[in-house]
N, C-alpha and C positions, 0 to 999 in steps of 0.2 A: 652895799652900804658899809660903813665905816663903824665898828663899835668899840666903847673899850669894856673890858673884863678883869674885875679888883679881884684878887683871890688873895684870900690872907691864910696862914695857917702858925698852928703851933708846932714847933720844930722839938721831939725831944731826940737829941745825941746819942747814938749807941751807948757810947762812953764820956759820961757827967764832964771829963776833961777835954774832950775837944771842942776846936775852936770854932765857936759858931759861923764865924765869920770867913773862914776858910772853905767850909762845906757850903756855904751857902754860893759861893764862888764857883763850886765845881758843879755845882746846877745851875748855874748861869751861864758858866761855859757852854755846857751842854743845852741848853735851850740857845744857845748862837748858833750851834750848829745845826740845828731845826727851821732857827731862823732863815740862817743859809739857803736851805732846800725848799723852803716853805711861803711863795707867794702870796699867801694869805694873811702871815702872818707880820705884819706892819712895822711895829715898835715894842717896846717892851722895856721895862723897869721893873728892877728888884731892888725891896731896902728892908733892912732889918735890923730887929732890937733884940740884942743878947740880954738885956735885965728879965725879961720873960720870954725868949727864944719865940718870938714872932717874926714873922716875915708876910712880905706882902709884896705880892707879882702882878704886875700892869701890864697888860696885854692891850695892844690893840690891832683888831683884827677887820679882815676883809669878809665877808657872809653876807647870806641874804636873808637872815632876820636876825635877833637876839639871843635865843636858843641856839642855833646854828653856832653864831660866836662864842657862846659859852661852853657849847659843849666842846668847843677846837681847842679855847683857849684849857681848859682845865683836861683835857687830854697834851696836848705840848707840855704844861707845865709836870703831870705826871710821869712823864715819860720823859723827862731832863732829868727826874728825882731820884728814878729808877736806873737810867743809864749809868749814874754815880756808885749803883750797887744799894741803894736806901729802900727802903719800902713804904707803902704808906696805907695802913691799916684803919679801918674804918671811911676810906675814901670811895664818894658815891658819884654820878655821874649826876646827879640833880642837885648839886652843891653843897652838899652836905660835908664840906671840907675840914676835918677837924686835926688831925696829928699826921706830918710825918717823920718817920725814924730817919736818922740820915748819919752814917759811917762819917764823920770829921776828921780832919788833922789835928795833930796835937795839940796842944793851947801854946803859944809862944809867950816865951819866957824873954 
């Protein structure tokens, strides 16, 4: 079956000056390249708001229940976070999704 999977979280910046919108880009890269290798994994949307460093990832995924899909999709999207070198602290596999850190690029000026 066919599911999708909202996963929102709060983005805080190593560094207060980089550019949310950059880093958010370099886990999305990385979540293509998962894409690439990963028949399961369907579609996907990332969009995000720098006024309160939220971001929010759409998964939709190939499983055969609900759970299944969720747990895939919030493991790919961890693991796009982490391949950037980011980490994410307090993150639980039962969705308990709250903060990740994520190393950005400068802010452009």
């Amino acid at each position: 079956m066919m599911y999708e999977a909202v996963i929102p979280i709060h983005v805080a910046l190593s560094n207060p000056g980089d550019d949310l919108g950059a880093a958010i880009d370099d886990v999305t890269d990385q979540l293509a390249l998962i894409d690439d290798h990963t028949p399961e994994l369907l579609d996907y949307a990332v969009s995000s708001d720098a006024t309160d460093n939220a971001v929010v990832f759409e998964l939709t995924v190939e499983a055969d229940d609900d759970m299944q899909a969720l747990t895939a999709a919030l493991s790919w999207v961890r693991t796009a976070i982490h391949a950037t070198g980011a980490n994410t602290p307090g993150w639980t596999m039962e969705g308990s999704v709250s903060v990740a850190t994520l190393a950005g690029s400068p802010a452009q000026t």
